[in-house]
N, CA, C and O atoms as CSV, one atom per row, in Angstrom:
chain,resi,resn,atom,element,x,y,z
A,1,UNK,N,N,110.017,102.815,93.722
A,1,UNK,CA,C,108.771,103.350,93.233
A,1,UNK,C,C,108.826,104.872,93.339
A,1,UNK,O,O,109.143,105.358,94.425
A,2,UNK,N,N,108.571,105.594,92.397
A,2,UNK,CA,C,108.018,107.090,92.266
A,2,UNK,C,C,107.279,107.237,92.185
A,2,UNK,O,O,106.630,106.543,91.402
A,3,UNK,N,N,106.455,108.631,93.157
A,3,UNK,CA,C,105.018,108.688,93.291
A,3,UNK,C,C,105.390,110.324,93.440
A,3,UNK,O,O,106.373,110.911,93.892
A,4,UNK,N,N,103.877,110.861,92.721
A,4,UNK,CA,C,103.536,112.320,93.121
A,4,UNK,C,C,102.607,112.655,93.502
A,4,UNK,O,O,101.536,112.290,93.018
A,5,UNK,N,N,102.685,113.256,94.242
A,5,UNK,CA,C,101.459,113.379,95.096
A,5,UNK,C,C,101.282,115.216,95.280
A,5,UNK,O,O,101.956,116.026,95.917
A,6,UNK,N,N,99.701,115.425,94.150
A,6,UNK,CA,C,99.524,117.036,93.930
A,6,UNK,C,C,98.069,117.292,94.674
A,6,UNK,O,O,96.930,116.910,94.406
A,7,UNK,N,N,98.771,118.333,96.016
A,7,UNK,CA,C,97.748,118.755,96.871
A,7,UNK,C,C,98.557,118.235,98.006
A,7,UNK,O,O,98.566,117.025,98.237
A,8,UNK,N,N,99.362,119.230,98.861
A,8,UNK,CA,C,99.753,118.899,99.994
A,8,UNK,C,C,99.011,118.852,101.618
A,8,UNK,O,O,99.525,118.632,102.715
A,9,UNK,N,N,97.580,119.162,101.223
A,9,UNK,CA,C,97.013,119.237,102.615
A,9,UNK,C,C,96.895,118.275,103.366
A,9,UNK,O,O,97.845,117.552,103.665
A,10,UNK,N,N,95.617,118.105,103.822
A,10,UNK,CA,C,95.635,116.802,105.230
A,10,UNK,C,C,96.041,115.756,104.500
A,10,UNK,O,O,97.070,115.105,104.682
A,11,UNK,N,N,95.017,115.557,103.455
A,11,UNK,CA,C,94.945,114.453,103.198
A,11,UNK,C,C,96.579,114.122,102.586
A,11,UNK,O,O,97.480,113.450,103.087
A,12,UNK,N,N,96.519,114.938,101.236
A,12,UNK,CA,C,98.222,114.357,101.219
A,12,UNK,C,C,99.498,114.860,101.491
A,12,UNK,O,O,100.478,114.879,100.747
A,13,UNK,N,N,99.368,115.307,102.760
A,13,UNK,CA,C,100.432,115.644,103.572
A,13,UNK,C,C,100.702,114.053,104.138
A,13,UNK,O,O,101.745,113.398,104.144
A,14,UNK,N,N,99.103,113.647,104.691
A,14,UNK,CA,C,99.446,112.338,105.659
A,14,UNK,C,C,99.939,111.722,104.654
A,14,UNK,O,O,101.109,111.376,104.818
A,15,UNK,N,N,99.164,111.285,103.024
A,15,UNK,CA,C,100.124,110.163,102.191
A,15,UNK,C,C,101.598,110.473,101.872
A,15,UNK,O,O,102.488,109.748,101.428
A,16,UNK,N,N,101.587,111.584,102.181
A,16,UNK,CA,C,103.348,111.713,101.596
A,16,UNK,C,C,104.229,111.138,102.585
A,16,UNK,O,O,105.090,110.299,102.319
A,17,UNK,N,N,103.915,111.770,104.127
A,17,UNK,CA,C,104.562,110.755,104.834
A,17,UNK,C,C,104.468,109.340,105.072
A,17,UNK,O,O,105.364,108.612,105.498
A,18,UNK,N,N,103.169,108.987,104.720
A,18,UNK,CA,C,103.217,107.526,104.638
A,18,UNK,C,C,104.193,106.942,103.825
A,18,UNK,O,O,105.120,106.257,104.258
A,19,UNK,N,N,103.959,107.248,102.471
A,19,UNK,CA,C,104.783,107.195,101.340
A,19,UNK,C,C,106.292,107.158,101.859
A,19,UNK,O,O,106.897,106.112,102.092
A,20,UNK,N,N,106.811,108.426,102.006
A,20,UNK,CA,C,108.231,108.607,102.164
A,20,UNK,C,C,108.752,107.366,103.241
A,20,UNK,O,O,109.779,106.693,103.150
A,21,UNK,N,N,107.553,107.294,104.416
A,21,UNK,CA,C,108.311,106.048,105.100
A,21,UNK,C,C,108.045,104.962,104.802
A,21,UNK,O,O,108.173,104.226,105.780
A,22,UNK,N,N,107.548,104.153,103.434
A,22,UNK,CA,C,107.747,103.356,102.708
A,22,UNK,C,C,109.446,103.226,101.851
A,22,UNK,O,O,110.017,102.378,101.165
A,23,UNK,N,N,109.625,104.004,102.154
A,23,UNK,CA,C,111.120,104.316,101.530
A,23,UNK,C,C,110.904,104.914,99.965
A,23,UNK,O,O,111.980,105.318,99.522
A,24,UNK,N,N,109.682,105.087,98.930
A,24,UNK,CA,C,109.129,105.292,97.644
A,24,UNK,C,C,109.901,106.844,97.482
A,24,UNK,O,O,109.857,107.680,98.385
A,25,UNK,N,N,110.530,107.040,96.317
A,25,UNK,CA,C,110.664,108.371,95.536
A,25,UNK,C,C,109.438,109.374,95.835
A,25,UNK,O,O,108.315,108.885,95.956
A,26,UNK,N,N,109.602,110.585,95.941
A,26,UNK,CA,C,108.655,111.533,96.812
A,26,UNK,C,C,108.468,112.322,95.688
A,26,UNK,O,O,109.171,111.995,94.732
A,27,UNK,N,N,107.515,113.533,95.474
A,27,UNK,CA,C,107.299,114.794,95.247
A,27,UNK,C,C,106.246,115.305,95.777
A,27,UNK,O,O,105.172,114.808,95.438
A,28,UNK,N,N,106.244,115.960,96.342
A,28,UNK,CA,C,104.801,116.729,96.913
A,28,UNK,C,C,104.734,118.186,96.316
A,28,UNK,O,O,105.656,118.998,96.250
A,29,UNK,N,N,103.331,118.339,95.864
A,29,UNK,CA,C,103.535,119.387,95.269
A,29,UNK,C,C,102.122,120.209,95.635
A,29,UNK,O,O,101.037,119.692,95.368
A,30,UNK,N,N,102.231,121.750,96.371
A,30,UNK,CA,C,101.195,122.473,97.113
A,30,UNK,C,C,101.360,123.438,96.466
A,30,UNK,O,O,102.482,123.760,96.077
A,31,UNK,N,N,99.655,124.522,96.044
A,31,UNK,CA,C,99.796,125.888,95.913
A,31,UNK,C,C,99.694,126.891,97.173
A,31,UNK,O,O,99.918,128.092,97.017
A,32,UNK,N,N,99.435,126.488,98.104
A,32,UNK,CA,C,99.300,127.365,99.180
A,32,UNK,C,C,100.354,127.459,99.958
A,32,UNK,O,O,100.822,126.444,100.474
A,33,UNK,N,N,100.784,128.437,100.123
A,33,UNK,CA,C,102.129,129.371,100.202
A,33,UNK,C,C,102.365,128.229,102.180
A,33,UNK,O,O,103.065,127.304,102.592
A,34,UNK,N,N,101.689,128.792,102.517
A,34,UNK,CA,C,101.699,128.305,104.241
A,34,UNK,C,C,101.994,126.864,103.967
A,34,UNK,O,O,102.863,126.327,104.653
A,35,UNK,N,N,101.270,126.062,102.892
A,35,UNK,CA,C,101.459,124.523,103.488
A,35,UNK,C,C,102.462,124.238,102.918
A,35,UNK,O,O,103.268,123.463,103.433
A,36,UNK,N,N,102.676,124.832,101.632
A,36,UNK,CA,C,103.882,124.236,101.181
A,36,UNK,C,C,105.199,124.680,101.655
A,36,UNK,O,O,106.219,124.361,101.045
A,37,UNK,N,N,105.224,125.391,102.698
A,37,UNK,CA,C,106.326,125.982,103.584
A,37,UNK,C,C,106.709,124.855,104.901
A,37,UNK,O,O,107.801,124.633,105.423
A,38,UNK,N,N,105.296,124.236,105.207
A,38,UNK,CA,C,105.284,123.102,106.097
A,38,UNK,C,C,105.877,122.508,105.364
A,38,UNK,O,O,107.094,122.681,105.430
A,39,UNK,N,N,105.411,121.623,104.415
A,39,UNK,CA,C,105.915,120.518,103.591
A,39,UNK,C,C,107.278,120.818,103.084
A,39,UNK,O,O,107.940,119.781,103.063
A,40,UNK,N,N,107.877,121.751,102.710
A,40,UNK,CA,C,108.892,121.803,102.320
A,40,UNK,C,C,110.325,121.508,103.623
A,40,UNK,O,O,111.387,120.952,103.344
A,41,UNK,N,N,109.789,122.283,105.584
A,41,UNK,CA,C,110.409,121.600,106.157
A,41,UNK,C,C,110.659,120.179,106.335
A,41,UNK,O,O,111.744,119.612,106.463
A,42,UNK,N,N,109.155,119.556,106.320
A,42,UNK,CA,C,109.254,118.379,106.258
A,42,UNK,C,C,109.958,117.629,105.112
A,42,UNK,O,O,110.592,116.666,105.543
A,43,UNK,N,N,110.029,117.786,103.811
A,43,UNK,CA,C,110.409,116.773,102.860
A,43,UNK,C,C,111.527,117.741,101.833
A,43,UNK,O,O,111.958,117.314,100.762
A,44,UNK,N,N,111.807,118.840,102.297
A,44,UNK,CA,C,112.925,119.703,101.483
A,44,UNK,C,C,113.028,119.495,100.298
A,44,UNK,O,O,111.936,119.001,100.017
A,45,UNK,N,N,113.664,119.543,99.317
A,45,UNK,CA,C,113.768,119.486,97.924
A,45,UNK,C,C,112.474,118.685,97.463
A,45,UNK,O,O,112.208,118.823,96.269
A,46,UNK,N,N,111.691,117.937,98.144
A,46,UNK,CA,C,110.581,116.670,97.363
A,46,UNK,C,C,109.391,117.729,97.511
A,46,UNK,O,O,108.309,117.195,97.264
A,47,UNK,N,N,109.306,118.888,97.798
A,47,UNK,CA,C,108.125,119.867,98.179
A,47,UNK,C,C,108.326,120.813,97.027
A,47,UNK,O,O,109.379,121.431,96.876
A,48,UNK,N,N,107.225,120.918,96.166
A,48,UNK,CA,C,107.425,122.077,95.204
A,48,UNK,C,C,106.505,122.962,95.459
A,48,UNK,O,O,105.385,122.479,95.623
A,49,UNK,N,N,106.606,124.228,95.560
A,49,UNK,CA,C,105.307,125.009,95.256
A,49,UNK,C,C,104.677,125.285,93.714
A,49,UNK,O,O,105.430,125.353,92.742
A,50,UNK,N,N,103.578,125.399,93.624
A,50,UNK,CA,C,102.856,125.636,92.203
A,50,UNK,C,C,101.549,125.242,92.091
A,50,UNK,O,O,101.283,124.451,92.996
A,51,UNK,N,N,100.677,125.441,91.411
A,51,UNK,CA,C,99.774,125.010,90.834
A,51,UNK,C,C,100.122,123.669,89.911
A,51,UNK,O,O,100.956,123.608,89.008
A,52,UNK,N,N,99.147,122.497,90.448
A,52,UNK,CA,C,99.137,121.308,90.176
A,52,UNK,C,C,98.341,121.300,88.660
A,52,UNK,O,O,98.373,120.272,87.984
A,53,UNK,N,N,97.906,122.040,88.366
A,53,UNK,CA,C,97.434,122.039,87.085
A,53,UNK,C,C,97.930,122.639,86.294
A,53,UNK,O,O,97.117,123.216,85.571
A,54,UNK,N,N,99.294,122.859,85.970
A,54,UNK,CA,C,99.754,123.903,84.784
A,54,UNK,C,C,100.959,122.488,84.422
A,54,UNK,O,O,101.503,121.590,85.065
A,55,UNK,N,N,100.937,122.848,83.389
A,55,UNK,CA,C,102.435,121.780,82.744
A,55,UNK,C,C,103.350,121.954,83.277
A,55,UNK,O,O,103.781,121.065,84.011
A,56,UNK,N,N,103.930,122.982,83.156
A,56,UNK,CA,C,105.207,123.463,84.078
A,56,UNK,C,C,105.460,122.859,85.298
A,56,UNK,O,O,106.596,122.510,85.620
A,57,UNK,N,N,104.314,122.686,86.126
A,57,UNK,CA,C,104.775,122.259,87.407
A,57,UNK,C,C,104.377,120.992,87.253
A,57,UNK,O,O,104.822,120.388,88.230
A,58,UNK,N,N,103.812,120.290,86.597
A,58,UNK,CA,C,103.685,118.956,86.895
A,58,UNK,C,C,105.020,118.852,85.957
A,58,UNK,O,O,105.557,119.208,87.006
A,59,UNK,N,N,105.774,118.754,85.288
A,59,UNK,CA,C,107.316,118.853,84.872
A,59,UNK,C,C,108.033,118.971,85.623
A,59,UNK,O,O,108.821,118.045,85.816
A,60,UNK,N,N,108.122,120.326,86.518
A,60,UNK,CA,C,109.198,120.156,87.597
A,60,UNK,C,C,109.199,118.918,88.526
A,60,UNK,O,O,110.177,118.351,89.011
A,61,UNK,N,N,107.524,118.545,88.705
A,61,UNK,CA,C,107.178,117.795,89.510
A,61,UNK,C,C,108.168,115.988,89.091
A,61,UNK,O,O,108.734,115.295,89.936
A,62,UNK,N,N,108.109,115.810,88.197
A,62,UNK,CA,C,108.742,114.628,87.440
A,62,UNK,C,C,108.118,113.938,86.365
A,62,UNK,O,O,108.557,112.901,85.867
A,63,UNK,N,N,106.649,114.787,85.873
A,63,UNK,CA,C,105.967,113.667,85.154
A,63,UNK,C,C,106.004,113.486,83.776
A,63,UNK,O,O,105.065,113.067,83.099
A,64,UNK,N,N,107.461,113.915,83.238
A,64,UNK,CA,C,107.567,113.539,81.910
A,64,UNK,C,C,108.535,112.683,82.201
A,64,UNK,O,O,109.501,112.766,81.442
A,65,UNK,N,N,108.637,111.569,83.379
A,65,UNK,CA,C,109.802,110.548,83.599
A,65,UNK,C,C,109.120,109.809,83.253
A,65,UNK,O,O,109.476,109.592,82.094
A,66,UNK,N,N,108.040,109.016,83.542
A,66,UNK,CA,C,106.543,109.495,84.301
A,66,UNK,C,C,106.874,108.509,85.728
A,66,UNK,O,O,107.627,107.535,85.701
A,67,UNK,N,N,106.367,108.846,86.573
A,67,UNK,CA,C,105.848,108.550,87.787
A,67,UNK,C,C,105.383,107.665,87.469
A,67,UNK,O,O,104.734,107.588,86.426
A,68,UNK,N,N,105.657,106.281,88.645
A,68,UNK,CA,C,104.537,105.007,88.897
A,68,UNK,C,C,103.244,105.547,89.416
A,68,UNK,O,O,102.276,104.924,88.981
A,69,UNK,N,N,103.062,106.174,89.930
A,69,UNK,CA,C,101.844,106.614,90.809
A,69,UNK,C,C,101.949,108.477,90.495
A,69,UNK,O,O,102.971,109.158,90.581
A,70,UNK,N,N,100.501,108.968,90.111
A,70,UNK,CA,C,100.168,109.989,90.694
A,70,UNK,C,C,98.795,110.002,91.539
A,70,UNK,O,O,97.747,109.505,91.126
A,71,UNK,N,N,98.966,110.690,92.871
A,71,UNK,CA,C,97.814,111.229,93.354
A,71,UNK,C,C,97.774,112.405,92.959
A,71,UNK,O,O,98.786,113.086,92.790
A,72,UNK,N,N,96.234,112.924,92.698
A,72,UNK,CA,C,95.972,114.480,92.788
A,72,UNK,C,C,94.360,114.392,94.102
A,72,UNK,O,O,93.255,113.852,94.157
A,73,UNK,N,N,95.313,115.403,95.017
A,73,UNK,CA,C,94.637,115.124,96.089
A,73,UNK,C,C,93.963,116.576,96.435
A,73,UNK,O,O,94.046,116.950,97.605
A,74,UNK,N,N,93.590,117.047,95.899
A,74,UNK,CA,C,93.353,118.779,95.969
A,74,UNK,C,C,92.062,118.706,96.657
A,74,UNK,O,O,91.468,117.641,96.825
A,75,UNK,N,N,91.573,119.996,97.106
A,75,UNK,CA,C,90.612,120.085,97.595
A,75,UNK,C,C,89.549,120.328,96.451
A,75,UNK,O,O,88.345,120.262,96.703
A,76,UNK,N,N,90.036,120.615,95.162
A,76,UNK,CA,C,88.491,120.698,93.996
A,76,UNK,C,C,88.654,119.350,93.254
A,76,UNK,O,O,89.680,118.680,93.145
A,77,UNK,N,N,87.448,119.104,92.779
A,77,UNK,CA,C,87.480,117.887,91.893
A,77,UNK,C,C,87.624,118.339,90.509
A,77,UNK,O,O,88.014,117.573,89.627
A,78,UNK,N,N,87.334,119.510,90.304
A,78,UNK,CA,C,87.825,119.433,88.506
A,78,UNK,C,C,89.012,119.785,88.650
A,78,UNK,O,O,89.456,119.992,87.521
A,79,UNK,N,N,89.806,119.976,89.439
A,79,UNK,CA,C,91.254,120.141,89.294
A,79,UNK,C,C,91.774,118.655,89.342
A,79,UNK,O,O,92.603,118.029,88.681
A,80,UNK,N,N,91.293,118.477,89.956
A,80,UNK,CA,C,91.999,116.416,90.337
A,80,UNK,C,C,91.620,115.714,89.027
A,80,UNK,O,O,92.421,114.870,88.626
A,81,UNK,N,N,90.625,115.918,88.376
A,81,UNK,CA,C,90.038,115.408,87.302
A,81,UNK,C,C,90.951,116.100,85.906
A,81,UNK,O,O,91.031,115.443,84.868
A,82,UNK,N,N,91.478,117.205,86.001
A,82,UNK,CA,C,92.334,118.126,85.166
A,82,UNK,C,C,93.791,117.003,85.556
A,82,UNK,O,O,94.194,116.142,84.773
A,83,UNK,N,N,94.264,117.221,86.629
A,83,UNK,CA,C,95.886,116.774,86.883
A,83,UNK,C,C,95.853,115.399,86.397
A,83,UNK,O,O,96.903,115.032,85.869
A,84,UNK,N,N,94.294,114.006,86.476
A,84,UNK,CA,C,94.937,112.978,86.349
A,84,UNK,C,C,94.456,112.801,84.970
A,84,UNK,O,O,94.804,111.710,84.519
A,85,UNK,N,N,93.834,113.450,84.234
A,85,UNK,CA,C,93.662,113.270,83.072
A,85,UNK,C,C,95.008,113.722,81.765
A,85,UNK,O,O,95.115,113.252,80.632
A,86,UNK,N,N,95.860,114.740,82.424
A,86,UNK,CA,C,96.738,115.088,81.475
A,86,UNK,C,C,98.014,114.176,82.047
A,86,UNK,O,O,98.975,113.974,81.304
A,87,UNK,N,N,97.969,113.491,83.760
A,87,UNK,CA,C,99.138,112.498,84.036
A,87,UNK,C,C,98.863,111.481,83.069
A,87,UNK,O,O,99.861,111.053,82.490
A,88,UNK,N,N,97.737,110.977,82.743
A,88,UNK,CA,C,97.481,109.653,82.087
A,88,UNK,C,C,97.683,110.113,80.067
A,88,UNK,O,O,98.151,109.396,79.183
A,89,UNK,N,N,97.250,111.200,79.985
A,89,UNK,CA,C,96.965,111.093,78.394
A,89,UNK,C,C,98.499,112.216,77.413
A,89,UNK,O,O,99.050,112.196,76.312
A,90,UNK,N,N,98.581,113.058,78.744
A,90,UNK,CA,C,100.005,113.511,77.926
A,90,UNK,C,C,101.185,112.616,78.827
A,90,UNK,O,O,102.224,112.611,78.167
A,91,UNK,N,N,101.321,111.994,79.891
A,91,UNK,CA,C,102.518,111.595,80.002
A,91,UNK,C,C,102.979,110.401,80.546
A,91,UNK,O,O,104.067,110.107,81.041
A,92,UNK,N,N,101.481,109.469,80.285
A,92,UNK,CA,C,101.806,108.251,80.409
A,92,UNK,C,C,101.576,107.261,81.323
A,92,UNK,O,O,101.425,106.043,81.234
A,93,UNK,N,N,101.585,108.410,82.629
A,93,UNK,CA,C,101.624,107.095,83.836
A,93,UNK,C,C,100.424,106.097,84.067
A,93,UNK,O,O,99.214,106.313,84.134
A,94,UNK,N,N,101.122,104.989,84.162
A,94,UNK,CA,C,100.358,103.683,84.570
A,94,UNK,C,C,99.084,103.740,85.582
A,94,UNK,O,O,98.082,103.032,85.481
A,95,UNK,N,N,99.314,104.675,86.526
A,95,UNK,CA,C,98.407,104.622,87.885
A,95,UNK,C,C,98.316,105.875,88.207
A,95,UNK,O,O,99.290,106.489,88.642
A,96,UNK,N,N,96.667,106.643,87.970
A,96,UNK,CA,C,96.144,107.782,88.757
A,96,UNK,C,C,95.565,107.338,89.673
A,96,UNK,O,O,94.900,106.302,89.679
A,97,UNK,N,N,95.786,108.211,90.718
A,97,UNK,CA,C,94.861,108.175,92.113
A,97,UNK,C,C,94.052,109.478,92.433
A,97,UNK,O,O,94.769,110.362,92.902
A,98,UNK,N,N,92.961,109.753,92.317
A,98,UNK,CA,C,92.092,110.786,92.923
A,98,UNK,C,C,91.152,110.704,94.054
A,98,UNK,O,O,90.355,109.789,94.260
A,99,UNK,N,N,91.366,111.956,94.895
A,99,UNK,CA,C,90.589,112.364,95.958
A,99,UNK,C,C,89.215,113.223,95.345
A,99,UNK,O,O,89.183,114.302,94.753
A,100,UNK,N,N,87.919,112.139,95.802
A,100,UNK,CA,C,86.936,112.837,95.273
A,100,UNK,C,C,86.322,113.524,96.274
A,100,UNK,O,O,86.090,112.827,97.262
A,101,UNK,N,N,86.031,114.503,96.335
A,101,UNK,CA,C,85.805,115.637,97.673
A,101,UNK,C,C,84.109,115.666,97.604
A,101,UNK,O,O,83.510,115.665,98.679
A,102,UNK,N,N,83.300,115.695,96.279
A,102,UNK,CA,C,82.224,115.836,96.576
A,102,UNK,C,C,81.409,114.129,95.595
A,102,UNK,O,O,81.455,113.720,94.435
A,103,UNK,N,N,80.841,113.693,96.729
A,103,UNK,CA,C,80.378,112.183,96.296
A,103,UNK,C,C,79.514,112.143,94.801
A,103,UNK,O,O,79.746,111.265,93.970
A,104,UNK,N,N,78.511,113.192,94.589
A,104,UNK,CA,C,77.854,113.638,93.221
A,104,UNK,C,C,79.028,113.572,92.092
A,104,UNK,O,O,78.555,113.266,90.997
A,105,UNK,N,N,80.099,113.730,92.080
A,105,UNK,CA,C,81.079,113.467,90.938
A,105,UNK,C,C,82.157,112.073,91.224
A,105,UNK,O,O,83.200,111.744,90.661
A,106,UNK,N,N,81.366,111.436,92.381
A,106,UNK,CA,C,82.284,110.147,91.483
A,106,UNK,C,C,82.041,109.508,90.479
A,106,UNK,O,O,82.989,108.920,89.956
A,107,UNK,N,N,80.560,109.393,89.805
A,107,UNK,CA,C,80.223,108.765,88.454
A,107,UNK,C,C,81.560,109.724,87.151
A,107,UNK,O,O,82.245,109.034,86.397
A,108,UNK,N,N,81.642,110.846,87.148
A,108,UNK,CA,C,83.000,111.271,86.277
A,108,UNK,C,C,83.814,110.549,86.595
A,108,UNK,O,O,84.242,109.781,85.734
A,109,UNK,N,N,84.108,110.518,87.319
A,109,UNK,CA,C,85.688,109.970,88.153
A,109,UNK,C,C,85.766,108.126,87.261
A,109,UNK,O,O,86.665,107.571,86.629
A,110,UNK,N,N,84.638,107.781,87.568
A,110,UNK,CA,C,84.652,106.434,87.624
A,110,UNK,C,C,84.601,105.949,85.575
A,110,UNK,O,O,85.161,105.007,85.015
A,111,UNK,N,N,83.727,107.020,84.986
A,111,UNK,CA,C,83.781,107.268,83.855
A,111,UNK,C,C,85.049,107.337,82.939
A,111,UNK,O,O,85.262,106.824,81.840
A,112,UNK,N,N,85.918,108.229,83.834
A,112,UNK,CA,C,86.735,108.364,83.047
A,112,UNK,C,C,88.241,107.366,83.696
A,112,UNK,O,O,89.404,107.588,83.361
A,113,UNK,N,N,87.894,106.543,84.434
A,113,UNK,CA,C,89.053,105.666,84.772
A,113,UNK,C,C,89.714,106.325,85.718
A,113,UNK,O,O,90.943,106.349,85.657
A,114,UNK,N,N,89.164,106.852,86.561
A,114,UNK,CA,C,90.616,107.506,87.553
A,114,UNK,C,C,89.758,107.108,89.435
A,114,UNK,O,O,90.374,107.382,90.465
């Protein structure tokens, strides 16, 4: 299984290691310089830095293979709502996962299938 997981903080710092010790294909992908310096000791090459919302990095990331799974686990919701809407409609994958940070926007969330 391949999974990406965009937004390396608490939250998916902890799923990545969960993940990785599932034995599952990794990418973690952080814009903040500090975490993704953590994450990158921890998971080396599977740690990208970038912005989870630009094409480019969700590319480096793997998702024109596409990924069985993306999380977008960020701390904003229109960014999570941005990453799983272009994982699902430009590149295919079967399964978005989003972290909804503020409860007033899960009716979007739920609207739009993610």
């Amino acid at each position: 299984m391949f999974v990406v997981i965009l937004g390396g903080g608490k939250v998916g710092g902890n799923l990545a290691r969960t993940v990785a010790g599932h034995g599952a294909e990794l990418v973690v992908v952080e814009s903040d310089r500090r975490r993704f310096e953590r994450l990158e000791r921890e998971f080396g090459h599977r740690a990208i830095h970038g912005d989870a919302t630009e094409l480019y990095v969700l590319e480096r990331a793997g998702l024109k293979r596409p990924p069985d799974i993306v999380v977008a686990a960020t701390g904003d919701d229109e960014d999570n709502i941005v990453i799983c809407q272009l994982a699902t409609e430009r590149y295919g994958v079967p399964k978005v996962i989003a972290r909804v940070n503020d409860p007033r926007n899960q009716q979007t969330f739920d609207l739009l299938g993610i």
